[in-house]
N, C-alpha and C positions, 0 to 999 in steps of 0.2 A: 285549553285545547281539549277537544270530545275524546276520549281514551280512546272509541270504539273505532277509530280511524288505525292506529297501532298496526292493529291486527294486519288490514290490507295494505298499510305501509311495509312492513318485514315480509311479508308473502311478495310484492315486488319486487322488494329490492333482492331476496332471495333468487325468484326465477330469472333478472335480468341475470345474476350474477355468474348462475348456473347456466343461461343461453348463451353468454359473453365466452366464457370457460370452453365449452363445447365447440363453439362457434373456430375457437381460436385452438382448439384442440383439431382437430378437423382441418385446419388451414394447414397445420401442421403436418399434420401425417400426408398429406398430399404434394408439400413440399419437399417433404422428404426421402431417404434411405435408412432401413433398418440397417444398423449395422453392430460390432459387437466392440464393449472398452470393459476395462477393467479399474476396480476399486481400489486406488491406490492410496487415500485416507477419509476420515470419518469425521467430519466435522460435527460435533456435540452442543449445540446450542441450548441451554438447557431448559429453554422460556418454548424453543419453536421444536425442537426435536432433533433429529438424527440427518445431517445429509452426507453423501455419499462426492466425495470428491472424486472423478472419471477421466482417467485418461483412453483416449482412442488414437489410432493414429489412418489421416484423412489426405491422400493426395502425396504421400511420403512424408508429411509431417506429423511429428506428435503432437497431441494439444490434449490440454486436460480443461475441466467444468466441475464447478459445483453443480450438480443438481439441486433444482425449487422445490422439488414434488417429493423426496423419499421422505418416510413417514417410518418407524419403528416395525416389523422388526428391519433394521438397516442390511444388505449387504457384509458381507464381510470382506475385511481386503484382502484384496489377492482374487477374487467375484468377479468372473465374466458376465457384463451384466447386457440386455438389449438397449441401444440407443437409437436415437432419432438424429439423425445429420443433415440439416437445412444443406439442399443443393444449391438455392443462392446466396443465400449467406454465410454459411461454415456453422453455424450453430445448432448446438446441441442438447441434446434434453435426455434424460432415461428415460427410457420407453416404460412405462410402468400403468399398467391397466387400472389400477387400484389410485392409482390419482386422478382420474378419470370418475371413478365410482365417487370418491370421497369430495371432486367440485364442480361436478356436475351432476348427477344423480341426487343425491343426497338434499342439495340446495334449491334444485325443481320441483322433489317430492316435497322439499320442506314449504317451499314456495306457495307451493296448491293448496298444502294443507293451510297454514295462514292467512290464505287470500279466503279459501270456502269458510272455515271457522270464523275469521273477519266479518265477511259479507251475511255471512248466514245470525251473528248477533246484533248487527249494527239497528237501531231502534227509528 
């Protein structure tokens, strides 16, 4: 296999991942209601990181969620924290800007830079 292809492989697969993320971040927030739950434990996975267990309560019921997206420093329990509440579905997410920066940003900018450095040594 020619290495010099690599390059423009990860710079792909990067910005799809990073368009995909956004795409679906965006679906999100339009689906949604900001609303506000509280940190009621801290799940410690020691390989992926810190997530924040959230309960809210939607409609007169309580319901709690792992969060996918918290990232170090965690919430503390007992943390009023912002949430996302899918209006058709009931599902939830913490609202957190910073996961947003860290798979979307981060993997578009990484994306360009991989694809131009790719394209720009390929022989």
């Amino acid at each position: 296999m020619n290495l010099d292809i690599i390059f423009p492989i990860i710079g792909v697969a990067l910005l799809l991942f990073g368009v995909l993320h956004e795409y679906e971040w965006r679906r999100r927030i339009r689906t949604s209601v900001v609303c506000t739950g509280r940190v009621v434990e801290i799940h410690d996975d020691a390989d992926d990181g810190y997530f924040p267990e959230i309960e809210y309560t939607s409609g007169g019921d309580t319901k709690r969620f792992r969060s996918a997206y918290s990232i170090p420093p965690t919430p503390f329990i007992g943390t009023d924290v912002p949430i996302l509440v899918d209006t058709t579905s009931g599902d939830a997410e913490m609202y957190n800007p910073r996961a947003r920066l860290n798979f979307t940003i981060v993997p578009i900018v990484g994306g360009l830079f991989f694809l131009i450095v790719g394209l720009a040594t390929m022989s």
